[in-house]
C-alpha positions in Angstrom: 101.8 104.2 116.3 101.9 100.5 116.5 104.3 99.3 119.4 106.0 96.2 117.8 108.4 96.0 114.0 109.3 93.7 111.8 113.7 93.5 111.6 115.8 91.4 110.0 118.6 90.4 112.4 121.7 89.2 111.7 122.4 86.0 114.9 125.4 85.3 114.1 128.4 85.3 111.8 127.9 83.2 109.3 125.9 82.7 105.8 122.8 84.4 104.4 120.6 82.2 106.4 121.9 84.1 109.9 119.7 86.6 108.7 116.1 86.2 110.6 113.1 87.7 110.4 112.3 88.8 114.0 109.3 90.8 115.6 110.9 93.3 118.3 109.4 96.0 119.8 110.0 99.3 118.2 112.5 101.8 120.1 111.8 104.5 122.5 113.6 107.6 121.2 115.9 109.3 123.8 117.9 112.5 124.2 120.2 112.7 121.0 118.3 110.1 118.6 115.4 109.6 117.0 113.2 107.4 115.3 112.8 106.7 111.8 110.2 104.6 109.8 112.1 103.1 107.1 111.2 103.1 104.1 113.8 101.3 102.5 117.7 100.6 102.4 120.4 100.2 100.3 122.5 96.9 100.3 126.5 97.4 100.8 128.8 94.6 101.0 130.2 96.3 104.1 127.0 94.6 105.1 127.6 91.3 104.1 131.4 91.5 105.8 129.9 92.0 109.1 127.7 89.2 108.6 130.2 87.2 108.3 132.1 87.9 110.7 135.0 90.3 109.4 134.0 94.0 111.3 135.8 93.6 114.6 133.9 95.1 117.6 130.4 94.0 115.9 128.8 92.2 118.6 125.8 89.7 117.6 122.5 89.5 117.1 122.8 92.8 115.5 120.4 94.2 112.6 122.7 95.2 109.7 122.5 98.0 107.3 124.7 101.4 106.9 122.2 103.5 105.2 118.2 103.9 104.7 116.1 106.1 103.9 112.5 107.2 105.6 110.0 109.1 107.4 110.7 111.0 111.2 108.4 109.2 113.7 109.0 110.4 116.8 111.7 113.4 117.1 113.9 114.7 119.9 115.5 117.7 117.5 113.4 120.1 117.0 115.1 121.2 113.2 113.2 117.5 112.6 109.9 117.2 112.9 108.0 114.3 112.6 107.0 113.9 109.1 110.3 114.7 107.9 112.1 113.0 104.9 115.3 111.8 105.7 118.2 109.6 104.7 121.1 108.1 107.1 124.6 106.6 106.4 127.4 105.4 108.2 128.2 106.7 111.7 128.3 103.0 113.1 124.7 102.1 111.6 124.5 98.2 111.6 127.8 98.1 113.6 127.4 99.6 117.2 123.8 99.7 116.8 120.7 98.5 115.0 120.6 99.9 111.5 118.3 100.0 108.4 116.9 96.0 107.6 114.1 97.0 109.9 110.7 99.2 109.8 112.0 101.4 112.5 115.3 102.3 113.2 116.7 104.8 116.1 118.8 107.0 114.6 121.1 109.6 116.0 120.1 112.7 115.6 123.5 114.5 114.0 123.8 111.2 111.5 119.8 112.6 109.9 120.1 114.5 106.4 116.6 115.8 105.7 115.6 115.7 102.1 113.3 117.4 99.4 112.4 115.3 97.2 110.0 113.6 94.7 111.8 110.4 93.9 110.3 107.0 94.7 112.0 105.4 98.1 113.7 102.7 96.1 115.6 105.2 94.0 116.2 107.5 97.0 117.4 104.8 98.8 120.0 104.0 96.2 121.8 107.3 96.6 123.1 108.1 99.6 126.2 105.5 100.3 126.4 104.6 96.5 126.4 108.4 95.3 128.3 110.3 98.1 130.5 107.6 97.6 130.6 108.6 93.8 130.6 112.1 94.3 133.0 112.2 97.0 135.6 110.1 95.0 135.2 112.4 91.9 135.8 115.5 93.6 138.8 113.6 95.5 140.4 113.0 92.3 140.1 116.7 91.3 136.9 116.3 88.9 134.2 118.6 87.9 131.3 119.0 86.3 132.3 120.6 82.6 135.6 118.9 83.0 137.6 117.9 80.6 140.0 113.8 80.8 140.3 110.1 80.8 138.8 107.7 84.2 139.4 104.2 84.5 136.9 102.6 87.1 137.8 99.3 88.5 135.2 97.5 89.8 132.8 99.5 87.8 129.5 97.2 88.0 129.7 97.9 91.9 126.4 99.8 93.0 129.4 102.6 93.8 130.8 101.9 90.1 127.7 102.6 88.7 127.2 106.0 90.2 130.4 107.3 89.4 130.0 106.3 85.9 127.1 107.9 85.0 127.9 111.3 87.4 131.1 111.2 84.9 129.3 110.9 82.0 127.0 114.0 82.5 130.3 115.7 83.3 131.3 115.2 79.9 134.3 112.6 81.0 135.5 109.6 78.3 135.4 106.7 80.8 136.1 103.3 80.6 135.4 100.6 83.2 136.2 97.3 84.2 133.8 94.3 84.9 134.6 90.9 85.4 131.5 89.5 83.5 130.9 90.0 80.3 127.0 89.9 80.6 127.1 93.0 82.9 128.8 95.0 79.8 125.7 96.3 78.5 124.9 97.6 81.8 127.9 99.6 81.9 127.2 101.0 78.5 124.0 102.4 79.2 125.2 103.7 82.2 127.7 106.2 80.3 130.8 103.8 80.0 133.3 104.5 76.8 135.0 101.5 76.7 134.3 98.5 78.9 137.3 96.2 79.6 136.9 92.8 80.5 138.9 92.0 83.9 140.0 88.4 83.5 142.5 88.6 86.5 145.2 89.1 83.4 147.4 92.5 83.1 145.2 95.4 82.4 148.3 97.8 81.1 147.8 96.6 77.4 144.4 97.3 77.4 144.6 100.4 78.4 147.2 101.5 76.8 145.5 100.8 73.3 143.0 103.2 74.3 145.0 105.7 75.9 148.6 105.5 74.9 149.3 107.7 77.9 147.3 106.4 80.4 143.9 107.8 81.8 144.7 111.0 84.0 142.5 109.4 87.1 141.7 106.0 88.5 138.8 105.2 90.7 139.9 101.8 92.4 137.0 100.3 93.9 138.2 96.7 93.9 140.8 98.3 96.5 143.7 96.2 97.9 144.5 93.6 95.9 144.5 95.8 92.8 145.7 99.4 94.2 149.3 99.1 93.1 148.6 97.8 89.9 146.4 101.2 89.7 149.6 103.1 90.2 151.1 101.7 87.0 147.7 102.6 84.6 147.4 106.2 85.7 149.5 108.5 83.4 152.4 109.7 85.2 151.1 112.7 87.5 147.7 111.9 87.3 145.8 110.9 90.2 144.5 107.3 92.1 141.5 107.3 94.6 141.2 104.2 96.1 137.5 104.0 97.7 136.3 100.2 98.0 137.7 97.4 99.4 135.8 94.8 97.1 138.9 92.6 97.7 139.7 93.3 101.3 141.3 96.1 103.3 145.2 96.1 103.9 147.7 96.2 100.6 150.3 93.3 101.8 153.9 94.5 101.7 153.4 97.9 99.9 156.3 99.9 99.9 155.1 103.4 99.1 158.3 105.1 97.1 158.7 102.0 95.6 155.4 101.6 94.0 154.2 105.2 93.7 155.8 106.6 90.7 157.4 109.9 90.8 154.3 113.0 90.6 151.6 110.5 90.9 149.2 110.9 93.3 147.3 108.2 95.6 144.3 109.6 97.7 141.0 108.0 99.3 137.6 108.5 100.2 135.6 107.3 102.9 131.9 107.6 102.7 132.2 108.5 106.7 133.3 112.0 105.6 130.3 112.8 104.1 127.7 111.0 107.3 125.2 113.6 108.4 125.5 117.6 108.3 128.7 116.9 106.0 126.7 115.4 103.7 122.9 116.6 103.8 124.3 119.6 100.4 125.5 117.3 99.1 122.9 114.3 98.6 120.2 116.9 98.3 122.8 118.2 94.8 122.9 114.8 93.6 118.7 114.5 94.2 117.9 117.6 92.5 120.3 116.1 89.5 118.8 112.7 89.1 115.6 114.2 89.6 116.6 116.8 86.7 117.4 113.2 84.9 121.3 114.7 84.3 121.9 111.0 85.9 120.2 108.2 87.5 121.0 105.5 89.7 121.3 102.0 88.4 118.7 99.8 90.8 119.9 96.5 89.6 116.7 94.7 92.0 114.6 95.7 95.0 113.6 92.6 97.5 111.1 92.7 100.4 112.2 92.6 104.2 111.2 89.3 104.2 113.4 88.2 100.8 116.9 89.9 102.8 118.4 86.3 102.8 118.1 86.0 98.8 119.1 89.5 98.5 122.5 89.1 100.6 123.2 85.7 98.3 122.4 87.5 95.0 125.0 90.1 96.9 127.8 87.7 97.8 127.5 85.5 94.5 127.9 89.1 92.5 125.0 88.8 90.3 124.0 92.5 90.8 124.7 95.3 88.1 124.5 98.4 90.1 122.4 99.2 93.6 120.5 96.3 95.9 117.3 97.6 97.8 115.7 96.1 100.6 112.3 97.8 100.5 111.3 97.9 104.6 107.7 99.6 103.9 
């Protein structure tokens, strides 16, 4: 196995261009981790936050990226061989040490999921934060495959968006889902979408009310802080909000909770951290047999190279992305 990799490392805080391509040598495995040969990652703006400077405790130069997909190289557990297909997410990856923007990454053992699969590694690697995401956040808000209702996504061309909208649809859920361009409408179409609203930073209430008088019966906020309370007023009275992005930041200012939660309605989350590891290796490996079974698919908006992560984290923070970013590491 060769002895050096190619990362990219993040310097400093600061713009896409803190991201460098460096040669490093690849990691010796030790007791509790092992080491993974990437074969690609997903993009999360979580990612581009901590390059700029927003995740408190992240301490620089640090290669970036929550999730990736890959091979076992070199294993200290023996339930993973070498050889083994695996995916990774969260647990600290690209925050209290190096994650996936590399060709190797040292991995703790308990944050592995092995996986069976037959998928290319650009789709695989569009599933695990994006889809347990998604999946997580439907189950949160009480729905099931077979079920029967109305969901509003906001933020729905998000890579997270996405999923959830086309997990709904083979559910058999009417959806509708916001966007804030209207060329990415299509997009949301073929992705399962009923109705696509156009979010012009103008009330939504309106709009949503002339498609369902009452009010959808769940909300999947993934735009998060700035628009959470205004979440609480769409959802029909006793129906249910899951607030699981922070697209616009993290705290809600000055929210007074029995104030602004109407009377039976319910306000949940979901953290993709619940689902790192063990707590999620059933459930990725579901939602793989199911794209593979083609009951949905992930929406891979572009893949770049290693070498292309600076254009990739600009097409990131200028939004131009419909769906998942890939940074192919192989």
């Amino acid at each position: 196995m060769t002895t050096t990799m190619r990362a990219a490392v993040c310097v400093g805080a600061g713009g896409p261009e803190v991201l460098e391509i460096h040669k490093r040598p690849v990691p010796a495995v030790r007791p509790g981790w092992s080491l993974v040969r990437v074969m690609a990652a997903g993009l999360n703006r979580s990612e581009l936050r901590t390059r700029q400077g927003h995740s408190p405790g992240v301490r620089f130069p640090r290669v970036l990226g929550i999730e990736c997909v890959g091979v076992v190289a070199d294993s200290t557990d023996p339930r993973l061989p070498a050889g083994t297909t695996v995916a990774a997410v969260m647990g600290e990856m690209g925050r209290e040490f190096d994650g996936g923007y590399a060709e190797y990454a040292l991995l703790p053992n308990a944050l592995l999921m092995p996986v069976t699969t037959t998928l290319p590694w650009d789709v695989l690697a569009a599933l695990p934060e994006s889809c347990l995401t998604a999946q997580g956040s439907l189950d949160a808000l009480g729905i099931a495959p077979g079920g029967t209702g109305r969901l509003l996504i906001r933020g729905g061309t998000s890579s997270v968006g996405m999923a959830a909208a086309a997990i709904a649809h083979g559910y058999g859920l009417e959806t509708a889902a916001t966007t804030r361009r209207p060329g990415k409408a299509a997009a949301l179409t073929a992705a399962g979408v009923d109705h696509v609203l156009l979010d012009d930073g103008g009330p939504l209430y309106g709009r949503v009310r002339a498609i369902w008088p009452e009010g959808p019966g769940h909300v999947l906020d993934l735009v998060g802080a700035s628009t959470a309370v205004d979440s609480l007023c769409l959802v029909r009275r006793g129906g249910t909000v899951c607030v699981s992005g922070s697209l616009s930041g993290w705290l809600i200012p000055d929210f007074e909770p029995i104030a602004m939660i109407p009377s039976g309605t319910a306000l949940t989350s979901f953290h993709s951290d619940d689902v790192k590891g063990s707590a999620g290796a059933a459930m990725l490996q579901r939602i793989v047999r199911e794209v593979e079974a083609g009951l949905h698919r992930p929406h891979v908006d572009r893949v770049f190279a290693l070498d292309e992560v600076v254009a990739a984290h600009r097409c990131m923070e200028n939004d131009e992305a419909t769906g998942k970013l890939v940074l192919a590491t192989a």
